[in-house]
C-alpha positions as CSV (number, residue, x, y, z in Angstrom):
1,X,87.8,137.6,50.5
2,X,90.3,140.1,50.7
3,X,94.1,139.4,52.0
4,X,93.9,140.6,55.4
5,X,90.8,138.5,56.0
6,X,92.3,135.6,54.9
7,X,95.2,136.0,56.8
8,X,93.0,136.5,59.6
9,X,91.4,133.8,59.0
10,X,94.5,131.6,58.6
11,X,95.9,132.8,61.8
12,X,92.9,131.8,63.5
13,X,93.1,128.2,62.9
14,X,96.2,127.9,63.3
15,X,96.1,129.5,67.0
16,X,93.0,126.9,67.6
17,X,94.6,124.1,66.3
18,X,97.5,124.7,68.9
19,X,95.5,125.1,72.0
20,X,93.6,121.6,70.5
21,X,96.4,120.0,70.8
22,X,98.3,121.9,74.0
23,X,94.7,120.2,75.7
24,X,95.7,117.0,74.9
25,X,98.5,116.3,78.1
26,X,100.4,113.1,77.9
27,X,102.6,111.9,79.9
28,X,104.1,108.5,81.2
29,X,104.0,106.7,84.4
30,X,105.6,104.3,86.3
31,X,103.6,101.7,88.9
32,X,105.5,99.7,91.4
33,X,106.4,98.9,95.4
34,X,109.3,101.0,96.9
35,X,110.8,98.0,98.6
36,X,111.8,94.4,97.2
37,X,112.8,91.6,99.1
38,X,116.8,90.5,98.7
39,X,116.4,88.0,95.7
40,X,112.4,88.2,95.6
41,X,111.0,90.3,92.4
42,X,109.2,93.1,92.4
43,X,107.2,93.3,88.8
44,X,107.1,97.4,88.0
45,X,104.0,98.4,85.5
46,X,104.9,101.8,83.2
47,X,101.7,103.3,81.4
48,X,100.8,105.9,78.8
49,X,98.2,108.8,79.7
50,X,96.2,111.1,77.8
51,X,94.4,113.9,80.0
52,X,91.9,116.0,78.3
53,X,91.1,120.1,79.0
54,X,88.9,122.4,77.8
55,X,86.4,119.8,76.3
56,X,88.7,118.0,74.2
57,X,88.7,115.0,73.0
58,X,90.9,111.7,73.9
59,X,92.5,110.3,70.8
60,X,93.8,107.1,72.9
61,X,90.2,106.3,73.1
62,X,89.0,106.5,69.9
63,X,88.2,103.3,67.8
64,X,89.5,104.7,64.2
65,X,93.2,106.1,66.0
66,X,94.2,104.5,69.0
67,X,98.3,104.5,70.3
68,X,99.7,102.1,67.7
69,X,103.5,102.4,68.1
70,X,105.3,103.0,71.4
71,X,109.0,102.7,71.2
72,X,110.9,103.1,74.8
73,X,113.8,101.5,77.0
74,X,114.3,101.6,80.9
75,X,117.5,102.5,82.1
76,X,118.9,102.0,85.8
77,X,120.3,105.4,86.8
78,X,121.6,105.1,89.6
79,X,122.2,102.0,91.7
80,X,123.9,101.4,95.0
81,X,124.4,96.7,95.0
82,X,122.8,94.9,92.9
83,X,118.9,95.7,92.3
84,X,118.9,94.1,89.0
85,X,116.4,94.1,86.2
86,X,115.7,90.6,85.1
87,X,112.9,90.6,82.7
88,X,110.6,92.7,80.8
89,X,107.6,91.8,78.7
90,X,105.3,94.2,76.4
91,X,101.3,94.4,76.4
92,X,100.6,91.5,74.2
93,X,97.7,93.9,72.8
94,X,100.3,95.5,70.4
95,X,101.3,92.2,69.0
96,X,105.0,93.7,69.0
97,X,107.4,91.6,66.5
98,X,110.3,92.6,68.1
99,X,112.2,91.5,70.7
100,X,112.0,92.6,74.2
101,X,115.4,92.6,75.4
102,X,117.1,93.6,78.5
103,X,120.3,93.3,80.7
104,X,120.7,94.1,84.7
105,X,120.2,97.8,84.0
106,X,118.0,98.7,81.0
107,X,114.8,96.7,79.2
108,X,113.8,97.3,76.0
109,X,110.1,97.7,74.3
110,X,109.6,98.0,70.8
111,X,105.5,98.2,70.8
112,X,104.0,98.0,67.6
113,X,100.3,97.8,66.4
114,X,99.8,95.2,63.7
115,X,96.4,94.6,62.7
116,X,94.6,96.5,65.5
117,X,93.8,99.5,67.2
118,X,95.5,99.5,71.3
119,X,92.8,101.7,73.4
120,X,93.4,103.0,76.6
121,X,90.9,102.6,79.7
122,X,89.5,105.3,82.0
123,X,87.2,108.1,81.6
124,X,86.2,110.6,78.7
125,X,88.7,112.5,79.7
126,X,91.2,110.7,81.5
127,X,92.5,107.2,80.2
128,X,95.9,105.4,80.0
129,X,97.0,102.0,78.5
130,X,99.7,99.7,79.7
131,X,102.6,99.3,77.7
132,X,104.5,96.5,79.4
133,X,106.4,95.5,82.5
134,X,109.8,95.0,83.8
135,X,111.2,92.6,87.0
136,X,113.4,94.1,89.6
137,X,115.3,91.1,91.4
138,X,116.3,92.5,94.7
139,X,120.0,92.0,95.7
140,X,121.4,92.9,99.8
141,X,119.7,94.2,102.0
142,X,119.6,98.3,101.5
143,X,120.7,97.8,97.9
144,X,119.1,100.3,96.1
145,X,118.3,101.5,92.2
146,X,116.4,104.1,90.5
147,X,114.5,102.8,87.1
148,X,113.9,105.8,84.6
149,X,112.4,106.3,81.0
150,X,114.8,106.8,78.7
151,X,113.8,110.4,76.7
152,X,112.3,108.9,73.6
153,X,112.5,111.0,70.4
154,X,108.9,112.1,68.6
155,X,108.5,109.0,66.6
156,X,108.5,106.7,69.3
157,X,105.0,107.1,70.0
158,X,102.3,107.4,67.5
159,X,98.9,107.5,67.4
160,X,96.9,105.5,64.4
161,X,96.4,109.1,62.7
162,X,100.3,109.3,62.3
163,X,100.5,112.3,65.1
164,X,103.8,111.8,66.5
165,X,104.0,112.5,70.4
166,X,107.0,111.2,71.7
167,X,108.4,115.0,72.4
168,X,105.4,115.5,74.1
169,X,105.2,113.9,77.1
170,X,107.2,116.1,79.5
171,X,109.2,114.8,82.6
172,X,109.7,111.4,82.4
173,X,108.8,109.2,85.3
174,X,111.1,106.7,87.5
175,X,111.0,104.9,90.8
176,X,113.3,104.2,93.5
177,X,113.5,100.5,94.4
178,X,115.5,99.2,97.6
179,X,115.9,95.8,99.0
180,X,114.5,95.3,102.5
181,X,114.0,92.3,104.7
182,X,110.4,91.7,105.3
183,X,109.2,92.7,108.9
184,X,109.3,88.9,110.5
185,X,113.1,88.3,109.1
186,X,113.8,91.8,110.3
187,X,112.9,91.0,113.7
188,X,114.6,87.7,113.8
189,X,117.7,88.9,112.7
190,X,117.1,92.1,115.0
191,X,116.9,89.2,117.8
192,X,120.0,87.3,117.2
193,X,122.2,90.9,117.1
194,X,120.5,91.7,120.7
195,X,121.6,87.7,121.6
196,X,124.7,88.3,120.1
197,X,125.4,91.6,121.8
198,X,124.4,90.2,125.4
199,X,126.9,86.9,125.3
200,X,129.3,89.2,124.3
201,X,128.8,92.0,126.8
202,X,128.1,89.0,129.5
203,X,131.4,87.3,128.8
204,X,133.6,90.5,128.9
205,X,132.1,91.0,132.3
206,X,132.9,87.5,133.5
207,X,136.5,88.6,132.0
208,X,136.5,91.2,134.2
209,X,135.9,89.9,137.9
């Protein structure tokens, strides 16, 4: 085989192997309510996808690779009270030996794969798998905080073949969560302003006569 033809040759994998892997989109998401009561807990879910073009093949589904390390944090961006984070917790599937910390504003999850292989759910060419969850305690009413993934660097994910993906997965999710009376306290407390407002207005006017 001449030079040219090998470098033809060479060229053409490479230039396959790159649109392989450009048809492997992943990407993380974030599941939770808008709304939170003031002081109830709203439990927020954050996933990992793997979406599959041009007839490719899932790697988070397969038996012998699987997502074996997933290394991220949560970080409250932006906050007007006191929406609060007050817990996290890690899919118990990675059997993690580290801790899961947190503080009001960010929640850490070091996700590790001891002994097994962590596979997501879905279809042939759509799956995810849940990496943990975090509690938002709701503070006043209209407090309200946005909950993003911090940009994790390409080690922090990794599937059980050793491909790093962690620069791979794009924008990175987050969710707006504000504290809001539910709809029966709302109208209560809508009731006692409008009682309120009338003995006031009512005893001005008996002022004025």
């Amino acid at each position: 085989m001449n030079l040219i033809l090998k470098a033809c040759v060479f060229l053409s994998l490479v230039i396959c192997a790159t649109s392989a892997d450009a048809a492997l989109i992943r990407s993380l998401q974030i599941e939770g309510n808008a709304t939170v009561l003031p002081g109830g807990v709203n439990m927020v879910s954050v996933y990992f996808r793997e979406v599959a073009t041009a007839g490719e093949t899932l790697l988070l589904t397969n038996p012998a690779i699987g997502l074996v390390n997933a290394n991220f944090m949560i970080n409250r961006s932006a906050s007007t009270g006191n929406n609060n984070i007050t817990g996290n917790a890690g899919n118990l599937i990675f059997e993690s030996s580290g801790p899961f910390t947190f503080t009001n504003s960010t929640a850490s999850f070091p996700l590790v794969a001891l002994t097994n292989t962590p596979l997501g759910i879905g279809t042939a060419t759509d799956a995810r798998i849940l990496l943990g969850t975090f509690n938002v305690t709701g503070g006043a009413i209209n407090d309200s905080a946005t909950f993003t993934v911090v940009t994790p660097t390409t080690n922090d994910f990794v599937f059980g073949n050793n491909l790093a993906v962690g620069d791979q997965l794009g924008s990175l999710p987050s969710i707006t969560i504000t504290a809001v009376p539910e709809p029966a306290s709302f109208i209560l407390l809508m009731g006692a302003a409008s009682a309120v407002g009338g003995w006031r207005l009512r005893r001005k006017l008996g002022r004025s006569r």
